[in-house]
C-alpha positions as CSV (number, residue, x, y, z in Angstrom):
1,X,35.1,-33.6,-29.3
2,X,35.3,-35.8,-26.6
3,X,33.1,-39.1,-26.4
4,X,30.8,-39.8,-23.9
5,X,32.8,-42.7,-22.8
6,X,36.0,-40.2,-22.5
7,X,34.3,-37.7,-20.8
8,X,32.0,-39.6,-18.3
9,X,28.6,-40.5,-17.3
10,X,27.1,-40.4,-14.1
11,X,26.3,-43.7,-12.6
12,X,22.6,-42.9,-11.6
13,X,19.6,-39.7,-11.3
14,X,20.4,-40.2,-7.4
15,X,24.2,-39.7,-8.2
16,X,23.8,-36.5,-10.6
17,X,21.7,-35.0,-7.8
18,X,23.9,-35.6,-5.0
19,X,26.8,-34.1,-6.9
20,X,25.1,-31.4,-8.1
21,X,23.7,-30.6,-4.7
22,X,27.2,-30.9,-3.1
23,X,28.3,-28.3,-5.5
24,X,25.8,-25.9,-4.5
25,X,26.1,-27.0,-0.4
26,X,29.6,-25.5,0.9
27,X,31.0,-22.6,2.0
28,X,28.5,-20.7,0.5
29,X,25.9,-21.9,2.9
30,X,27.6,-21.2,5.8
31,X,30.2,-18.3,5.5
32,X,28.9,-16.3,2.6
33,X,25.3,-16.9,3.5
34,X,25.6,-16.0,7.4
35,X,28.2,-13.3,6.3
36,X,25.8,-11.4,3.6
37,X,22.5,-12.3,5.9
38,X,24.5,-10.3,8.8
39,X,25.9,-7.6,6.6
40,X,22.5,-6.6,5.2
41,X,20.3,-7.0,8.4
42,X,18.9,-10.5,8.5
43,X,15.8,-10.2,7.6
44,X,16.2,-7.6,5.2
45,X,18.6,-10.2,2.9
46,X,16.4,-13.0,3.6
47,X,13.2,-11.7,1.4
48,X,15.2,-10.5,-1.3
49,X,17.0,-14.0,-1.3
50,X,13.8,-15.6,-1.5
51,X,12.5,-13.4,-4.0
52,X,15.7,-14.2,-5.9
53,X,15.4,-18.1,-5.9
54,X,12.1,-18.1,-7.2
55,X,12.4,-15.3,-10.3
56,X,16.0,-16.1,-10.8
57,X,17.5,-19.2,-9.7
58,X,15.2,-21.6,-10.0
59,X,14.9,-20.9,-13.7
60,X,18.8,-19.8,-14.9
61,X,19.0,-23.4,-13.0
62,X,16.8,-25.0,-15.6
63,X,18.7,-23.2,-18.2
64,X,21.9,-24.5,-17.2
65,X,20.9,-27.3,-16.7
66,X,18.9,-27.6,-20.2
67,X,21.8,-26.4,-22.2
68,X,24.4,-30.0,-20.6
69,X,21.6,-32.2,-21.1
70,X,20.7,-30.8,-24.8
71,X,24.4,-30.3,-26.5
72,X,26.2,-32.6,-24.2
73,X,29.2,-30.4,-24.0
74,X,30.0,-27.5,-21.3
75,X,29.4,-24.4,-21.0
76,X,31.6,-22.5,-23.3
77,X,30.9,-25.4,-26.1
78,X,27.4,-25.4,-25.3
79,X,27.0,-21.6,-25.7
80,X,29.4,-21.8,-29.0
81,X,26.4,-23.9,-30.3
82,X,23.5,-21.7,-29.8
83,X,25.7,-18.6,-30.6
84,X,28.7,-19.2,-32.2
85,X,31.8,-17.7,-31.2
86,X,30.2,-14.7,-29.5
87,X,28.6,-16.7,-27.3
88,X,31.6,-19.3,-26.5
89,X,33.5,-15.7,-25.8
90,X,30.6,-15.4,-22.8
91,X,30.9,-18.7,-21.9
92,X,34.8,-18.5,-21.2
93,X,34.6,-15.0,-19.6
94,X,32.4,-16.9,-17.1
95,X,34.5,-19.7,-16.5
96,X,37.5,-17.6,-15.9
97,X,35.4,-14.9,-13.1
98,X,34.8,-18.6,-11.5
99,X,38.2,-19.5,-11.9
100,X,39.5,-16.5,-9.9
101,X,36.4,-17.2,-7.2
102,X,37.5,-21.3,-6.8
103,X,41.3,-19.6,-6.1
104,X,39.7,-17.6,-3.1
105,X,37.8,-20.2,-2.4
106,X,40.8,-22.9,-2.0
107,X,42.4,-20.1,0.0
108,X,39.2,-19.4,2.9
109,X,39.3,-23.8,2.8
110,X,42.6,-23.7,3.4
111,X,42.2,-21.5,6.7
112,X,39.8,-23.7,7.7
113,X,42.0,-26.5,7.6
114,X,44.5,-24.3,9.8
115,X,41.2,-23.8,11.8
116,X,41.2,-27.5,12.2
117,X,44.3,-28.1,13.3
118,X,44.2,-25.3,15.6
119,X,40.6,-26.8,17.5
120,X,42.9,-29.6,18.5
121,X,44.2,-27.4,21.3
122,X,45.6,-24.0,21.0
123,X,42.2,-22.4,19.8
124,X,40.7,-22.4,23.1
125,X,42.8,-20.8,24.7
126,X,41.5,-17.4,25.9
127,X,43.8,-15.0,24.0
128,X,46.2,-15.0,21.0
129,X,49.6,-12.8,20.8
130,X,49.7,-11.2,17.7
131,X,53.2,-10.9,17.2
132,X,52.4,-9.2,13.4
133,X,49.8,-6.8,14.6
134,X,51.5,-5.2,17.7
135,X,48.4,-2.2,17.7
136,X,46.1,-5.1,18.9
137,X,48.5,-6.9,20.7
138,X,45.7,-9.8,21.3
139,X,42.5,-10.7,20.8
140,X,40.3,-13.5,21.9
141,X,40.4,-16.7,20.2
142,X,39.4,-17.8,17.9
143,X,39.7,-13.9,16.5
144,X,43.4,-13.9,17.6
145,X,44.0,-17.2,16.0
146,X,42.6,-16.6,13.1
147,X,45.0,-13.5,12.3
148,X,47.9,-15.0,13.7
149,X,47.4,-18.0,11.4
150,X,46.9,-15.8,8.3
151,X,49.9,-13.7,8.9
152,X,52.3,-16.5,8.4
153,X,52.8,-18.9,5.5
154,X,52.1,-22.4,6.9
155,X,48.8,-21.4,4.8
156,X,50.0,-21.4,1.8
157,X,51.3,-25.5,2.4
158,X,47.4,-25.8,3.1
159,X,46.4,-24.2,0.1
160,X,48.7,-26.7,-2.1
161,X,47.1,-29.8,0.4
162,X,43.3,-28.6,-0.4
163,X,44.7,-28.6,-4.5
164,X,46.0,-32.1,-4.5
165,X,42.9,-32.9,-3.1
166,X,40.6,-31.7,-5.5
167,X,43.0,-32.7,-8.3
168,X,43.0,-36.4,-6.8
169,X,39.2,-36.6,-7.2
170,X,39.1,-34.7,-10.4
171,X,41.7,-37.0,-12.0
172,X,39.3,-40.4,-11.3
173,X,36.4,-38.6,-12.8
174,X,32.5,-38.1,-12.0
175,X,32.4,-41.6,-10.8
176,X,34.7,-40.4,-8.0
177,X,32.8,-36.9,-7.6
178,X,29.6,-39.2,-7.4
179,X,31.0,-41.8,-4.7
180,X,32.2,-38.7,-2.4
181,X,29.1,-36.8,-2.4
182,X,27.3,-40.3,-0.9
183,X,29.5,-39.9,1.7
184,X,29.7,-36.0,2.4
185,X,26.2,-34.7,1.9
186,X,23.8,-37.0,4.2
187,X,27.1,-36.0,6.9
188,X,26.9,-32.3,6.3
189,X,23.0,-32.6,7.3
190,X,23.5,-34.5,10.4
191,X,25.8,-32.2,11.4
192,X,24.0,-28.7,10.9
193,X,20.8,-30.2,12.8
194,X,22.8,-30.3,16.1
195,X,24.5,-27.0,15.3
196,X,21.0,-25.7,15.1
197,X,19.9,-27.5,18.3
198,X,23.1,-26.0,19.8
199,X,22.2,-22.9,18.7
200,X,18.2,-22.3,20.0
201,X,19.4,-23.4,23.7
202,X,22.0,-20.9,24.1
203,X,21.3,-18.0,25.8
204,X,19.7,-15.2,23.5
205,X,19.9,-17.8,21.0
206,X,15.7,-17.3,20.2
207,X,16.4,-13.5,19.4
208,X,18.6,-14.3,17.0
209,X,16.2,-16.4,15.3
210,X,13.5,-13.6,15.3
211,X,15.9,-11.4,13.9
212,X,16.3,-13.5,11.2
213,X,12.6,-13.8,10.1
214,X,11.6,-10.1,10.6
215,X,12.0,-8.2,7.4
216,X,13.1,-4.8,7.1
217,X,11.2,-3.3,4.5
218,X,12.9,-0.2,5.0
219,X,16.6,-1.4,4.2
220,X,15.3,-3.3,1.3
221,X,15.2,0.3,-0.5
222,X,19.2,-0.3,-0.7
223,X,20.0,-2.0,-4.1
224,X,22.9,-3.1,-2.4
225,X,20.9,-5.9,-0.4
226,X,19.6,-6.6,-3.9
227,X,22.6,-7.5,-5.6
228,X,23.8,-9.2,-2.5
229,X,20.8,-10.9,-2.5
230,X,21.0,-12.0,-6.0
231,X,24.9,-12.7,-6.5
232,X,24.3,-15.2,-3.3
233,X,21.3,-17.2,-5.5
234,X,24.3,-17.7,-8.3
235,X,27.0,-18.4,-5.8
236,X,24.8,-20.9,-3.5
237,X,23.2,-22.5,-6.9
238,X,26.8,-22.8,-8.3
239,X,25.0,-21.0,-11.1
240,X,27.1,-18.9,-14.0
241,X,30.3,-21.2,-13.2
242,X,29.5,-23.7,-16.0
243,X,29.8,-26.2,-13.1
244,X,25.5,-27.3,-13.7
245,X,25.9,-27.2,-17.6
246,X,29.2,-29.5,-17.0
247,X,27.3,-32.2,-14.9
248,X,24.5,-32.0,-17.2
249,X,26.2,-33.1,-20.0
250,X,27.0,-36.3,-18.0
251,X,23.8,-37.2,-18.0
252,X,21.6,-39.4,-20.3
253,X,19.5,-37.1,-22.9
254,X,16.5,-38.3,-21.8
255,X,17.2,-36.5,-18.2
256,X,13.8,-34.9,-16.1
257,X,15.8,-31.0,-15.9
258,X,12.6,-30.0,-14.2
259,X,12.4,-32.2,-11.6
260,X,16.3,-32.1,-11.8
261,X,16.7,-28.1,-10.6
262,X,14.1,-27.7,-8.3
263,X,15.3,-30.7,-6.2
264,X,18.9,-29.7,-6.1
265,X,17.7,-26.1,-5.8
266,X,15.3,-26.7,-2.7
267,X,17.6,-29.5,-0.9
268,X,20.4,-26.4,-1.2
269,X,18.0,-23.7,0.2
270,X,17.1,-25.7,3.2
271,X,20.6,-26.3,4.2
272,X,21.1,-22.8,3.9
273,X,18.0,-22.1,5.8
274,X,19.1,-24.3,8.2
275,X,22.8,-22.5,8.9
276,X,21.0,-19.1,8.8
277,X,19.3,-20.4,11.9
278,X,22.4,-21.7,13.2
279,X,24.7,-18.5,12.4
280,X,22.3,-16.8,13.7
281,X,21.1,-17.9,17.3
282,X,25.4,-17.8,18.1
283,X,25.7,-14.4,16.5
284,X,23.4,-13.3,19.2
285,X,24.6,-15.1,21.9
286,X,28.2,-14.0,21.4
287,X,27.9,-10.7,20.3
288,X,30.5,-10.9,18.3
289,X,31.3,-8.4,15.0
290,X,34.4,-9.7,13.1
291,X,37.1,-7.1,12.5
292,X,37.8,-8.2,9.2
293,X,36.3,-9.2,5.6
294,X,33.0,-10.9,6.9
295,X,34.0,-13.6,4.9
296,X,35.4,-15.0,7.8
297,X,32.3,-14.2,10.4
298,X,32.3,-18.7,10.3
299,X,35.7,-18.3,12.1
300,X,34.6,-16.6,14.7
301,X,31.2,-16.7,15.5
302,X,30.9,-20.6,15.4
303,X,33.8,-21.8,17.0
304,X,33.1,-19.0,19.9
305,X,29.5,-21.1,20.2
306,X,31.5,-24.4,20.3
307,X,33.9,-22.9,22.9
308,X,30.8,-22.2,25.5
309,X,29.5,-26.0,25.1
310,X,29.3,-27.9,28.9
311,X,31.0,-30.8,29.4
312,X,34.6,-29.7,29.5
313,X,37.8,-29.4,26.6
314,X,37.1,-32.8,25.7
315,X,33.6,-32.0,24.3
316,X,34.8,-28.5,23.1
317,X,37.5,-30.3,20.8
318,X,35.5,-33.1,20.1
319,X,32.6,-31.0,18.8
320,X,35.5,-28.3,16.9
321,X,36.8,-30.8,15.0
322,X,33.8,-31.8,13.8
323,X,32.7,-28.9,12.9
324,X,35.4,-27.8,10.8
325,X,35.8,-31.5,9.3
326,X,32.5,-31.6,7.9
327,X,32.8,-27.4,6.8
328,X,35.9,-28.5,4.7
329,X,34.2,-31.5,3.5
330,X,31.0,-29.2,2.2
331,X,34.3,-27.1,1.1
332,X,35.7,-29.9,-1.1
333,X,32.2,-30.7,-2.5
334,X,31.8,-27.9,-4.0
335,X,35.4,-26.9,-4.8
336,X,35.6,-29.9,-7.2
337,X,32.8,-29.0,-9.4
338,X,34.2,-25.7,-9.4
339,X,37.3,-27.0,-10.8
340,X,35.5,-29.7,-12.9
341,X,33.8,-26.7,-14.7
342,X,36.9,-25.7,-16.9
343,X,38.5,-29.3,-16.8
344,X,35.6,-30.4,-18.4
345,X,35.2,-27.2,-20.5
346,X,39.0,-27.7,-21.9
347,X,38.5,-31.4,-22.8
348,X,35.8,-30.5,-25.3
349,X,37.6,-27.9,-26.6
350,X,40.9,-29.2,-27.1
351,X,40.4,-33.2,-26.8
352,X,43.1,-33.4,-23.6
353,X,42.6,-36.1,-21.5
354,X,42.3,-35.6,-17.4
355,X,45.7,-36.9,-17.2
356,X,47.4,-33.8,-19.3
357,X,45.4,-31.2,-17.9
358,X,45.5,-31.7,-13.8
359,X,49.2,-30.7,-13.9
360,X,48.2,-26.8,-16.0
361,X,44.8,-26.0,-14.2
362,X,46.1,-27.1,-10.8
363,X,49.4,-25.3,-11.5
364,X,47.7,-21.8,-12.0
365,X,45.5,-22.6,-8.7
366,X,47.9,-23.1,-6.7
367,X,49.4,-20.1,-7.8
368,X,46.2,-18.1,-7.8
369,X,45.1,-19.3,-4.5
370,X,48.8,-18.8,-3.0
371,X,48.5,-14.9,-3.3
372,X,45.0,-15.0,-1.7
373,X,47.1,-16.3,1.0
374,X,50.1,-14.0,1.2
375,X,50.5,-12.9,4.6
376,X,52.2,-9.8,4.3
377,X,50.8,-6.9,7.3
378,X,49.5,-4.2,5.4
379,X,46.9,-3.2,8.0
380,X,48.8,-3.6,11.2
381,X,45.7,-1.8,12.9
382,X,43.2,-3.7,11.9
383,X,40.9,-1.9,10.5
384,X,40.3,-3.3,7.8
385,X,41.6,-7.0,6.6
386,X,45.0,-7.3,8.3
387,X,46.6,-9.1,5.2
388,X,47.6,-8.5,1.8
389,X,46.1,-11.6,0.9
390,X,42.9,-11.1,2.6
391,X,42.7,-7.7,1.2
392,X,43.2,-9.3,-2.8
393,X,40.4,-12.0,-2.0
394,X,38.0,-9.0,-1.0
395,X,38.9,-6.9,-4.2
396,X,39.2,-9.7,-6.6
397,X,35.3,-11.2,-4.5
398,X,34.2,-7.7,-5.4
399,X,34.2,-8.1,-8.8
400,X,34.8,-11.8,-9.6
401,X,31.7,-12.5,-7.7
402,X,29.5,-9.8,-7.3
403,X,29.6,-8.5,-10.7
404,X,30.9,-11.6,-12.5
405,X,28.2,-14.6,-11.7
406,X,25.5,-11.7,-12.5
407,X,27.0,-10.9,-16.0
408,X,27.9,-14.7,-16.6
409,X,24.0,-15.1,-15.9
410,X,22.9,-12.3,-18.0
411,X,24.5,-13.2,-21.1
412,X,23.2,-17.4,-20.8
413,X,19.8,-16.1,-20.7
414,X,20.2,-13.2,-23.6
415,X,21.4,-16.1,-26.0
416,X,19.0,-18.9,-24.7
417,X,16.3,-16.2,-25.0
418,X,17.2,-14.5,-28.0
419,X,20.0,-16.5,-30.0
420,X,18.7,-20.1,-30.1
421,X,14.7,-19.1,-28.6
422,X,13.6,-19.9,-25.1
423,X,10.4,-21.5,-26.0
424,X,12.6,-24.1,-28.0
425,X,14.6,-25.0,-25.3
426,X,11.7,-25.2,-23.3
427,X,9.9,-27.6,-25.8
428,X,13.3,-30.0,-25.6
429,X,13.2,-30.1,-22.0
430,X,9.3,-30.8,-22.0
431,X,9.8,-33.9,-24.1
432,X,11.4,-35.7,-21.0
433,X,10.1,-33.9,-17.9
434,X,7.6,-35.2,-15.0
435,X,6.3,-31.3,-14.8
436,X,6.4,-30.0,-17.8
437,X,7.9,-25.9,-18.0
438,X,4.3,-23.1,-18.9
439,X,5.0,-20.7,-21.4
440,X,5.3,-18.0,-18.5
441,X,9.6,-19.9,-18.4
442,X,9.9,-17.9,-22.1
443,X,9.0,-14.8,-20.3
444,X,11.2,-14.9,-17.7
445,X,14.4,-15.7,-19.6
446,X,14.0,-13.4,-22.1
447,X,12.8,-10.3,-20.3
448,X,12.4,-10.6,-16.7
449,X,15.6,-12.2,-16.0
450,X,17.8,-10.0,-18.0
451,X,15.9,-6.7,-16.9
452,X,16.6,-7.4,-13.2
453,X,20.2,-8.4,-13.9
454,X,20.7,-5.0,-16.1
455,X,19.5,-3.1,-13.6
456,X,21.2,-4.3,-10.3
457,X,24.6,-3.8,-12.5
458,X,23.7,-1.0,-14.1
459,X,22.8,0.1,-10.4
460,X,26.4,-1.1,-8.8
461,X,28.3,-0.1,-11.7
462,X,27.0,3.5,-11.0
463,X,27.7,3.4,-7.7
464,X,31.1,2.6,-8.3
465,X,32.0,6.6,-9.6
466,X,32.9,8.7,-7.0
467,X,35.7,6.5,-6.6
468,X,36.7,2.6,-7.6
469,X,35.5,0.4,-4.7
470,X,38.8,-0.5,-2.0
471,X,39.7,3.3,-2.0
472,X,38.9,2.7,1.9
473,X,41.2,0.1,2.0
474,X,44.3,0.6,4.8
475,X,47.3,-0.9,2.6
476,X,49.8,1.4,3.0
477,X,52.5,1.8,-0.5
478,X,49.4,-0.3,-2.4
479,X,46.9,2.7,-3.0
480,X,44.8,3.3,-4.8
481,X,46.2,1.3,-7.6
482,X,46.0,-2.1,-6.1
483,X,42.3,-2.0,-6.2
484,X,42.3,-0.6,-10.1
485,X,44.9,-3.6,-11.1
486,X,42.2,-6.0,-9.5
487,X,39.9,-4.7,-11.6
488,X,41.8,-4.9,-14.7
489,X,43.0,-8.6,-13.4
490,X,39.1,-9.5,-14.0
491,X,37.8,-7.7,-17.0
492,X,40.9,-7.1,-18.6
493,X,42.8,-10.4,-18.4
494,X,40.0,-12.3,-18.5
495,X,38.8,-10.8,-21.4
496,X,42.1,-11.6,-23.3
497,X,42.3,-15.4,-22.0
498,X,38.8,-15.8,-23.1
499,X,39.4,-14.5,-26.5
500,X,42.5,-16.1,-27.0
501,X,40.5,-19.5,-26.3
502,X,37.5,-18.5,-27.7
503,X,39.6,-18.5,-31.1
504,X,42.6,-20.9,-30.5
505,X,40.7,-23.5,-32.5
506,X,37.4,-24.4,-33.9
507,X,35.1,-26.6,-32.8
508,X,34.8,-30.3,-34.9
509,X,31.3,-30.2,-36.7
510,X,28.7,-31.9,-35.4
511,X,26.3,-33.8,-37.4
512,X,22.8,-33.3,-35.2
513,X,21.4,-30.2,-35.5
514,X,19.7,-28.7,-32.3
C-alpha cells in the first residue's frame, strides 16, 4: 500500500472541506437539481429531498466519511477491510457505475464549454438553423444552439479539453485539488446570489418561487419522486462514488467526521437551495419546457433569463459568460473528485504512481465520454433527444445513476452495519468528534437506511417489467436492443471489471487491527 506521503495529505480542516464541498457543488446543483425539481413538480421533490438529506445523506455521509478517516485507504480497500473480498467486489461495482456517470458528466461540461463559446455572440441571436433536424427547421436560441452544437463533433475536441483538465489537476495531487477549490467555491456563491436577484425581479419570477415551496402531497404518492428524490441526495452529496471515502483518507486520523459531514452537507444543500430559487423564478418567467433529456433544462432556461437582462448585448454577453464560466468551474470541481475516486482507489490497490495511471483512466474517459457525445441524428423530429449520444447518456443515467448510487449506498451501510458493526464505527468516530454520534446512528445504518433503499429499488426494478425503460425512445435501426445493451454495459460489464479487480491481487497485510 501506498504511504501517506505517496498518496497525499490535505494541507488543512478548511482545505478538506472546501474540496469536499466543491465535489458535492456542480452540475448537480444546478442542472440535475432544477431538472428533477421540474420533472417531479417542485414542491413535490423538494420534501422528499429534504426528507432524504436528513434520514439518508447526512448519515451514509458520516459513513463515508468514517470509513477514509478510519482505514486510510479508499473505498474499495476500505470496504475489502471490513468485508473482505465480498465487500471490495461492492466497493468496485460502485466505482465503476460512477465511472460511467463522470463520462456523462465530462460530456454535459463539455456542451457547456460550447455553450461558452457560443454566449460570445451567436447565442443571442433569435433563431438557430438546424441543418440536421430539417422537421424543426429552427428553434429559438439558445434551444436551436444547443442542438445544432450537439449534432456536430467540435464536442467531442471539448470533451478531450475538459479531460486534460481534470487530468492536469489530478496529476499535482490534493494539494492542487485544495488550492482550486479556494478559488472556485467562494466564486460559485457570489455568482448564484445575483442569479437569484436576477431571478425574483423578473416578471412572474415570485410565482415561480411559490411553486417551489408548495408541496404536493398528492404526487408524493409516486415512488418515482422518491427515488428521484433520493438518487439526487447521493449524486448532490457525491455520495456512493468513493470520492468522500477517498478525501477522507487524506486526512489526519484524529479528523472531527461529525462536524466534518454536516458542514459540507449543509454548505451543499444551501447552494442547491439557492439555484432551485434561481431555476425556478426563470422557468416561470420564460415558460420554457425543453424538448429534450431535461438534463439540459440549464441550457435553456438560464441563458433565455440572461438573454432578457437590460442594458444591451454588452451586458447580455458579459453576464453569459459568466454564467457558464463559473457553471464549468462548479463542473470541474466536482469532476475531479470524481476522477480522484478510482485514481486514488487504484494506487492502493496496485502501488501505481499518479504519473502511470493519468495516461489509462484518462484514456478510457475520453473514450467513454466521446460516445456520450456522438452526434449522429437518430431523432430527426425531436421527440425525444435528437442525438445518439444524448440518447446513451439518458440510458446509461438511467441506470448508472438512478439505480447505481442507490445500490453503491445500500451495500456500504449493510457491511458497516452488519460486517464490521455500526455501533463500532460509531465509537471510532466519537473518540475525535466535537458532537459526538447517539446510538439512534446504529439504527439508521443498519435498518432504516437499507429498508428505504430496498424498497425504492425493489419498487423501480418492478416497474421496469412491462418493458426495459428507453422502449419509448425514437432511434430508428437501434431498438429496442440499444437500451438492453445499456443495461448489460452497467451490470454486466461492470460486474466482470469489478471482479476481475476485486481478485487481480491481494491486498499487503496490515499490521493494525480495526
Amino acid at each position: 500500500m501506498a504511504n501517506t506521503e505517496a498518496r497525499g495529505q490535505w494541507q488543512s480542516r478548511l482545505g478538506f472541506i472546501l474540496a469536499a464541498a466543491g465535489s458535492a457543488i456542480g452540475l448537480g446543483n444546478i442542472v440535475f437539481f432544477g431538472a428533477n425539481a421540474y420533472k417531479y413538480g417542485a414542491g413535490a421533490f423538494y420534501l422528499p429531498y429534504l426528507i432524504a438529506l436528513f434520514t439518508i445523506g447526512i448519515p451514509v455521509m458520516i459513513v463515508e466519511l468514517g470509513l477514509g478517516s478510519l482505514t486510510r485507504r479508499a473505498f474499495p480497500p476500505s470496504l475489502h477491510r471490513l468485508a473482505g473480498r465480498f465487500g471490495e467486489f461492492w466497493g468496485w461495482f460502485a466505482l465503476v457505475s460512477a465511472f460511467l456517470v463522470t463520462m456523462y458528466y465530462i460530456t454535459i461540461l463539455s456542451w457547456t464549454f460550447g455553450m461558452l463559446i457560443g454566449a460570445l455572440g451567436t447565442l443571442w441571436q433569435p433563431e438557430q438553423a438546424l441543418t440536421a433536424f430539417p422537421a424543426v427547421k429552427s428553434l429559438p436560441n439558445p434551444m436551436g444552439y444547443f442542438f445544432d452544437m450537439i449534432s456536430g463533433w467540435l464536442p467531442l475536441a471539448f470533451v478531450v479539453i475538459i479531460w486534460v483538465a481534470n487530468l492536469v489537476i489530478i496529476l499535482r495531487g490534493v494539494s492542487q485539488i485544495e488550492r482550486i477549490n479556494r478559488i472556485f467555491l467562494p466564486l460559485m456563491w457570489l455568482f448564484m446570489l445575483f442569479l437569484i436577484v436576477r431571478g425574483l425581479t423578473l416578471p412572474q419570477g415570485l410565482e415561480g418561487l411559490y411553486l417551489l415551496f408548495t408541496p404536493n402531497f398528492e404526487a408524493m404518492k409516486d415512488i418515482a419522486i422518491w427515488k428521484g428524490a433520493f438518487s439526487q441526495i447521493f449524486f448532490t452529496l457525491s455520495l456512493g462514488f468513493g470520492v468522500m471515502t477517498a478525501y477522507a483518507s487524506y486526512l489526519p486520523k484524529d479528523a472531527d467526521q461529525v462536524g466534518n459531514p454536516l458542514i459540507i452537507s449543509f454548505m451543499n444543500c444551501c447552494f442547491e437551495f439557492l439555484a432551485g430559487i434561481a431555476v425556478f423564478t426563470m422557468l416561470f418567467s420564460f415558460a420554457i419546457v425543453p424538448q429534450a433529456s431535461t438534463l439540459s433544462m440549464t441550457f435553456f432556461v438560464i441563458p433565455q433569463g440572461i438573454a432578457q437582462m437590460p442594458g444591451g448585448m454588452l451586458v447580455v454577453q458579459g453576464f453569459g459568460v459568466l454564467f457558464f464560466v463559473l457553471l464549468l468551474l462548479a463542473g470541474i470541481s466536482s469532476s475531479v473528485s470524481l476522477v480522484e475516486a478510482p485514481m486514488s482507489a487504484l494506487i492502493d490497490k496496485f502501488g501505481m504512481s499518479r504519473r502511470h495511471l493519468v495516461p489509462l483512466i484518462g484514456g478510457l474517459g475520453i473514450m467513454g465520454s466521446a460516445a456520450f457525445a456522438l452526434p449522429f441524428v437518430v431523432d430527426p423530429g425531436l421527440d425525444s433527444n435528437g442525438t445518439l449520444g444524448l440518447t446513451l447518456l439518458d440510458l446509461i443515467d438511467h441506470w448508472a445513476f438512478s439505480y447505481g448510487l442507490l445500490l453503491g449506498g445500500l451495500v456500504e451501510c449493510v457491511i458497516v452495519g452488519w460486517f464490521f458493526g455500526a455501533d463500532k464505527l460509531r465509537a471510532r468516530i466519537n473518540q475525535h468528534a466535537s458532537l459526538h454520534l447517539p446510538a439512534l446512528f446504529d439504527v439508521f445504518v443498519k435498518w432504516v437506511i437499507p429498508a428505504v433503499l430496498i424498497y425504492i429499488l425493489a419498487s423501480s426494478a418492478w416497474q421496469e417489467f412491462g418493458g426495459i425503460y428507453g422502449h419509448n425512445y425514437v432511434i430508428k435501426g437501434f431498438q429496442p436492443w440499444l437500451p438492453v445493451l445499456c443495461f448489460l454495459i452497467w451490470l454486466a460489464g461492470g460486474g466482470l471489471l469489478s471482479a476481475l479487480l476485486t481478485f487481480s491481487r491481494e491486498y499487503p497485510l496490515q499490521e493494525e487491527q480495526l
